[in-house]
Each structure stands twice: as C-alpha cells, then as structure tokens.
N, C-alpha and C positions, 0 to 999 in steps of 0.2 A: 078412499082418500079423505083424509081430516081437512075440515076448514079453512087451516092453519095452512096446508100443503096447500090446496087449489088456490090461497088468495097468493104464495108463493108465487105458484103459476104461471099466475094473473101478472102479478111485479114481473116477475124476469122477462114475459113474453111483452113486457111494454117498453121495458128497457134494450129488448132486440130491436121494436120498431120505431125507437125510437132513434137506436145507434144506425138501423139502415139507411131512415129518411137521412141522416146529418152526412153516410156513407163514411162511417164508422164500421170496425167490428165489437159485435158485443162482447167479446170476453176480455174486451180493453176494460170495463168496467163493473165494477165490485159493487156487490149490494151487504150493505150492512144495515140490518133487521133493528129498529130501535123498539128496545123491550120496556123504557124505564114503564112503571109504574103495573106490567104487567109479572106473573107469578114465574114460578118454576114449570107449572105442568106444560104452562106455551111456549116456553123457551128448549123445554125438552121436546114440544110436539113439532117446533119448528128444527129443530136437531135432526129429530128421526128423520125429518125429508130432506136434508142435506146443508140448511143452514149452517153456517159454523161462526160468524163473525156475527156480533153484536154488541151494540152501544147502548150505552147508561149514563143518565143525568147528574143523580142523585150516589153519593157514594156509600151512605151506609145502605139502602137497599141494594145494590148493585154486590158490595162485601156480602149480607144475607144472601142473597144468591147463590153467591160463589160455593159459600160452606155448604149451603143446602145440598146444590147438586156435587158437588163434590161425595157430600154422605151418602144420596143414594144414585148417582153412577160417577163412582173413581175412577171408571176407565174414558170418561169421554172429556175430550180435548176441546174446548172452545176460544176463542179469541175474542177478547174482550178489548172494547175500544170507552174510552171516557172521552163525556161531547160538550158536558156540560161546564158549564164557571167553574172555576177552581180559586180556594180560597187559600192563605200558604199556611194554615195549619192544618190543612186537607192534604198537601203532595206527597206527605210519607205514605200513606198506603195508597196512596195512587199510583206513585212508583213504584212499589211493592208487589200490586195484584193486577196493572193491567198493561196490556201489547202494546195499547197504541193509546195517544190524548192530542184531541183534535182541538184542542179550545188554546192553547195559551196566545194572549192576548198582552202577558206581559213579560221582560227578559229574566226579570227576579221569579217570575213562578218557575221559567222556562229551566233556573241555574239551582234551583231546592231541587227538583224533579232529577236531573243529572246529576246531583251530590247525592240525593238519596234511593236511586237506581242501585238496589242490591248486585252486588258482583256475581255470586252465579247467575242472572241474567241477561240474555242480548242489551243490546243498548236499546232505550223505550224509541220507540217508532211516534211523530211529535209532526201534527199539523201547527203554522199560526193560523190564527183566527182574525183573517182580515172584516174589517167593520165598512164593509164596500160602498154601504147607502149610506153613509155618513150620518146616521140615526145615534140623537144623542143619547137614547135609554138602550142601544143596542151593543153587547159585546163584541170585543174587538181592538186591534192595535187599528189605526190610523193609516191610509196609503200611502202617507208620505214618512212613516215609519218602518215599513214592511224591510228594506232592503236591510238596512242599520240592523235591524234584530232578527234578521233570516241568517246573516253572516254572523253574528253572535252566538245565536242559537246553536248554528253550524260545527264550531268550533267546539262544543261541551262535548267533552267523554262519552259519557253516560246515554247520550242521545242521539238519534238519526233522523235528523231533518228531510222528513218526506215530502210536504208540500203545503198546501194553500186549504183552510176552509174559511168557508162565510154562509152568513144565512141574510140573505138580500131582505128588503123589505116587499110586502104580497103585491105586487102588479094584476094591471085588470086582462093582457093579454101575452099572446106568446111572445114578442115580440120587446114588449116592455119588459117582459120574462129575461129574456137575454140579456139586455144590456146591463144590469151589474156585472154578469159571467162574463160577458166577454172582458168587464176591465179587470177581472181578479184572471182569466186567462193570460193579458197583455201581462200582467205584471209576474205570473206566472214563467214566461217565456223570457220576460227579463231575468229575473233570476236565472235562471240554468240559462243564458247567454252569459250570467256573468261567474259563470262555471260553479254554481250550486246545481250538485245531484239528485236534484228534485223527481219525481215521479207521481204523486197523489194532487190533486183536484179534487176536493171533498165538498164537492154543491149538488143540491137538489136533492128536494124532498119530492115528497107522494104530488104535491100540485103546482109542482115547476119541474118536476125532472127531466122532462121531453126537452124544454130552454136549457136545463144545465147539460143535459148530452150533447145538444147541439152545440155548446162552448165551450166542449171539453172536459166536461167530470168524466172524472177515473172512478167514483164510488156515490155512490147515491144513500140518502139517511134515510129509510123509510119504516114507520112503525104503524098508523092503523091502518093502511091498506094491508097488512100483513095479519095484525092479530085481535081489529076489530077498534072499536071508538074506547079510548080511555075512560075510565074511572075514577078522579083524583080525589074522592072524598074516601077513597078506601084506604 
C-alpha cells in the first residue's frame, strides 16, 4: 500500500469516527482530496486507491492536469471541483472543464458560469460561498445576502444549486470549531424550508472536520493529510 492510499485510510477512518460520535452515517459525507499545488503522479496514486473527486485552487494548474492525465490515461474518469476565487475572465474554462465550483461569492460570476456552461454538458453543480466569520480579507457573499442570491442563483439554466460552502476562521477548540457550522447549518436549513433543493454542506478541512461533521457537512476539503505538506515555491 502507497502513502498516498494509507494517509486515505487514515482520512476516511476519521471521518467514520467522527460521523459516529455526532450519530451520523458515514457515507452521508464525501471526501474531496484537494490536490492544488501537488503533480499528476499523486493525483493518479490517489485514483489507483479509489479517490475520484478532487479540488483545485488555481485554474491553469488544475487545466495542466487535466490535459496531462487525460494523455496518459484516457480512460479514467475523474471529477473535478474548483474551490478557489474566481475571477470573471477565468469562468470560461471553468465552465468548460469542471463538475462542480464551490466558491462563487458573487451573482455576476454565478450568471458568466451559466451563460458559459457548454450545452453538451449537465448543468455545472455550484456551492455559494458563505463568509460565516465576517472576516473582512475573507471570501464570501455576506449572511445577510445568502438567501437573495441562493434564489437567483437557483433560477440559472446552466446550473444546479447544491449548497453552502465557507471556510470559518482557525478556532483554538472543538467547540468554538462548531459554532460558525452551525450558523451556515441554520441558514442552510433555511434555504431548503424555503423550498431550494439543496443537498451539499461543504465545511471542514483536515483541522476542523470532526466540528464540521458534527454540524452537518455533507463533504469535507482535505489535502495534506492526504498527500503530505505542500510545496508552494515549486
């Protein structure tokens, strides 16, 4: 077993214990592998052990990817998600080349992405990106924005309004852990009372995930517990 496969493992069996303590089932919740700044050969060594889903920051490494593995294996199917800012001369190939985009934070990125959703394609699968700590250097639409452009959103063609992501700001314990998740939960609940067909929860990383399953993430972001500490001068 590679590395890559046992630190796997390691994630899924934490995200079982974590879904038991909250009395959750695990397979309510999706792990998605963030690769950005790591190569082809981990994103294939984490394929080989069953990964399929993977998120990316940056769009032209994430396009280099794509072509690479595509040239040397055509047959494997991955699902790519973008997690990162989006800027609106970026959504053409963002609509273009991936499943899902966790980030939009604004209704104009949210209506380029939906105009420019190629038609042999499903409609792109599209978290907002709530800014739950009110952190002014932190992406993010506003809470008291969410509804107005959940229902906009909702309404675009081209796109399928899945749910809620945020990335809280680092609390010192479990418990301060929680309380951003629970208000993107609340507002989460509100939405789909107010008959949006939501399904995704898109909180917690490698050192809050245990707080964000306990409040309800459907998919956890996790990348160096998976493929080792990054490297950003490479």
């Amino acid at each position: 077993m590679s590395l890559i496969s046992r630190n796997l493992q390691v994630v899924h069996d934490g995200i079982a214990t974590a879904a038991h303590r909250a009395g959750r089932n695990p397979d309510e919740i999706r792990l998605l592998a963030v690769s950005k700044t790591f190569g082809v050969d981990a994103i294939l060594e984490a394929a080989q052990a069953g990964q399929k889903a993977f998120g990316e920051n940056y769009l032209q490494e994430a396009l280099d990817k794509m072509t690479e593995l595509q040239a040397r294996q055509p047959a494997l199917r991955l699902e790519w998600h973008f997690i990162g800012p989006i800027q609106s001369n970026k959504t053409r190939p963002i609509a273009e080349h991936f499943d899902w985009v966790h980030s939009i934070e604004r209704e104009k990125i949210a209506q380029r992405l939906s105009d420019q959703r190629p038609q042999h394609l499903p409609p792109l699968n599209v978290c907002l990106q709530i800014n739950i700590s009110g952190e002014a250097s932190k992406s993010g639409a506003a809470l008291d924005q969410a509804s107005e452009m959940a229902h906009a959103v909702a309404r675009m063609p081209r796109l399928r309004l899945r749910g809620l992501m945020a990335i809280p700001e680092p609390a010192e314990n479990f418990e301060q852990q929680r309380a951003p998740f629970r208000r993107l939960h609340q507002l989460f609940n509100e939405l789909r009372a107010q008959g949006l067909p939501i399904d995704t929860l898109s909180i917690g990383m490698s050192a809050d995930m245990a707080a964000a399953i306990a409040e309800g993430s459907t998919m956890v972001r996790v990348g160096t517990a998976i493929f080792g500490k990054r490297d950003y001068a490479k």
